[in-house]
C-alpha positions, 0 to 999 in steps of 0.5 A: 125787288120793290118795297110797299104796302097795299091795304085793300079787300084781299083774297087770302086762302080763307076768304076775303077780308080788309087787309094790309099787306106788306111786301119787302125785298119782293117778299110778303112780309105780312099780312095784317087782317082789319077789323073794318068793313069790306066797302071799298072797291079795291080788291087784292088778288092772287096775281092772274095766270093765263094758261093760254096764250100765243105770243107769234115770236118764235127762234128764227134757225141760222141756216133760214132761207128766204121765205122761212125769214118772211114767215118769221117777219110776219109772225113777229109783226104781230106780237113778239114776246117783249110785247106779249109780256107788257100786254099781259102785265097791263091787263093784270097777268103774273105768269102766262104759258106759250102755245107753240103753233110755231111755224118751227115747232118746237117738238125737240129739245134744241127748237124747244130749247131756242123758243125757251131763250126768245121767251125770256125777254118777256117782262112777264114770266113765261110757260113755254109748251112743246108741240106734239107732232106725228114723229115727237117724243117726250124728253122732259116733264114740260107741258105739251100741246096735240092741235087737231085740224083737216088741213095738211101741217106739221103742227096738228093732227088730221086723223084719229089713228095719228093722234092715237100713234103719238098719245102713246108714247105721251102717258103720264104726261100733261098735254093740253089738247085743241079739240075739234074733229077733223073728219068733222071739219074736212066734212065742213069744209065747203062751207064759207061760214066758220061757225057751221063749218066747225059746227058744235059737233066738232068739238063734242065728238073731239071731248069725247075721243080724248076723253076715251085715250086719256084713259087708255093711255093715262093722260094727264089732259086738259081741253083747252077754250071749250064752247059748249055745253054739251062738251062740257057735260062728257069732261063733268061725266068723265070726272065722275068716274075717272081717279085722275081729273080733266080739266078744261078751260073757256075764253073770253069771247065765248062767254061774251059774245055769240054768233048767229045767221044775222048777227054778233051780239056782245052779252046779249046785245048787237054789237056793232063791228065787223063779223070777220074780227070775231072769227076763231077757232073754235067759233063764236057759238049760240047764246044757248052756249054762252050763257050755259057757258058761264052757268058752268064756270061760276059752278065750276064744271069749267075750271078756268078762263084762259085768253086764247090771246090771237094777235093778229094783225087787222089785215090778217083778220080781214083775210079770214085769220082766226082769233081774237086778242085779249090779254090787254083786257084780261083784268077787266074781263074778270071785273065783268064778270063780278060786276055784271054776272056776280061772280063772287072775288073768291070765285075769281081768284079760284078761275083766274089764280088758284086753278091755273095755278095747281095746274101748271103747279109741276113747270112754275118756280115760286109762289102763285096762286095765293097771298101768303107771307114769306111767299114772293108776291105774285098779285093783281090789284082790281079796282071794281068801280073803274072803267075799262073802254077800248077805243082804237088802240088806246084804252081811255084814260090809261093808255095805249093797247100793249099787244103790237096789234093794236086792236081788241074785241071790246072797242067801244064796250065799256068793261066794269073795273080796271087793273090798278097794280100788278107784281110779278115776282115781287117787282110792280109790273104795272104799265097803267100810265094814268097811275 
């Protein structure tokens, strides 16, 4: 474990103030409040937790055939966990959860339990979800995932009847649901433009489903990468009269970018690069959304930004693969939203630390979520005059791009702010080669 000191504007429990912080054997020691004014650019943050990430890597079984060992090369040809977790420190993440759209899913103890195992090579610390699946049961109170989708797969869910079948033996549970309608979707499915074929009602009509078997079945339920805002009005609603809270989460790119007939505007302006990299799921919505969006977030009706990390690979993207890579870029991403839609640091530390955090509070060890002394040192220093510009798979002037595959969605968009330090479980993590 490291021993250092950071003086910088820090975001303890109470606010914001100039502080020294003091870490020993990966402990804070202490906090010292100054007396001086909060004017330079470096801030001290809980260290950033992204609750939603797909790492690609997943145990290979002993008795695998051929095509099962291809599928495995495939998948681990775009991220393993070693450099999801190096992706991850280098954009200021502390502790990230795996989603487990594997195509092993690990919906038991044993395919669980070897998904555990590959995860613990990552440098970052590790959730790792379970899949619900048509014949899954709960064992262990552990986060799980329910997919929905109109096509045919062992990991998601195509009929409502199903998914009410399964949510049954998960109450009391805490599932992070992907919600699209997959009647909605099959309806769809002719058209070529992903953006009308999984139109908004999808996910609309999907809230409020879950919404009505959360309460049936007492679910502990959160909506992961929500996009719009109407979506986002049924989970306010629900909250109004429900004793137990769902909680919902937004990504990058749909606070960021928007989609239309013509174009791909990036913060409202066009943006220059192919339209088949902003491919996701669910798509790219109007500006309408996105900058409902980002009215919701900073109001909290949102409750979190989550990734959404999808590494694939360029090729795959060419041929329609859905999902966008962010973790490389996650710190900057929040230094964006300070400097560009002025979101407060205290507002950060809630959607990226605290939030995320009390969320997944029952399957993390230690401490997250805040600066407290006699607490192991979990933070993301930021400094919000630095300059994040992805070009190629390089970021200037810091380096290349950790992810394996070596691309990002903000190539040649200069976001405001860059990741200066990261310490995971007491240890400085930071992978900035310019430092």
């Amino acid at each position: 474990m490291d021993d250092f000191t950071i003086v910088a504007n820090s975001v303890l429990d109470d606010g914001m103030t100039r502080a020294r912080v003091k870490v020993t054997g990966g402990v804070i020691d202490s906090i010292e409040k100054l007396q001086t004014e909060i004017s330079e650019s470096l801030v001290l943050f809980p260290g950033f937790i992204d609750v939603h990430v797909h790492a690609r890597e997943y145990a290979l079984p002993s008795n695998s055939d051929k095509a099962q060992k291809l599928s495995w090369e495939r998948m681990t040809a775009k991220e393993t966990f070693q450099t999801a977790g190096r992706a991850a420190i280098n954009g200021g993440v502390v502790l990230f959860a795996a989603m487990p759209n594997d195509p092993v899913p690990p919906d038991n103890e044993k395919t669980y339990g070897s998904k555990l195992k590959v995860a613990n090579t990552s440098a970052c610390p590790v959730i790792v979800f379970s899949c619900i699946t048509r014949n899954s049961a709960p064992w262990a109170d552990i986060p799980y995932k329910l997919y929905l989708d109109h096509g045919h797969s062992d990991n998601s869910f195509s009929y409502w009847e199903d998914v009410e079948t399964s949510l049954r033996r998960y109450s009391c549970r805490s599932v992070f649901f992907h919600a699209e309608d997959p009647v909605i979707l099959h309806r769809n499915s002719h058209l070529s433009e992903r953006f009308k074929s999984r139109p908004p009602e999808a996910e609309v009509s999907a809230v409020r489903q879950i919404l009505e078997l959360t309460s049936k079945y007492s679910i502990k339920s959160h909506i992961c990468h929500i996009s719009t805002t109407e979506a986002v009005e049924l989970i306010k609603d629900y909250n109004k009269i429900s004793s137990r809270k769902v909680t919902c989460e937004v990504t990058p790119h749909h606070l960021f970018f928007s989609a239309s007939d013509h174009q791909i505007l990036g913060d409202g302006l066009e943006v220059d690069g192919s339209r088949f990299l902003f491919e996701c799921n669910p798509p790219l919505r109007s500006e309408h959304d996105r900058n409902g969006l980002l009215d919701a977030l900073k109001c909290g009706d949102i409750d979190m930004v989550a990734s959404d990390h999808a590494p694939h690979t360029l090729e795959d993207k060419f041929k329609g693969a859905p999902g966008i890579p962010h973790l490389d870029t996650y710190g900057a991403f929040a230094s964006w939203l300070v400097k560009k839609h002025a979101f407060s640091c205290e507002k950060i530390a809630e959607i990226f630390s605290r939030a995320p955090a009390t969320l997944m509070s029952d399957f993390i060890e230690g401490e997250f979520g805040s600066l407290k002394p006699g607490k192991p040192a979990n933070m993301t220093l930021l400094d919000l005059s630095g300059k994040t510009m992805v070009a190629g798979s390089m970021i200037r002037n810091r380096g290349p791009l950790q992810t394996k595959c070596a691309w990002s969605a903000f190539d040649g968009i200069e976001l405001p702010g860059s990741v200066c330090k990261v310490v995971s479980n007491g240890r400085v993590t930071c992978f900035d080669q310019s430092s």
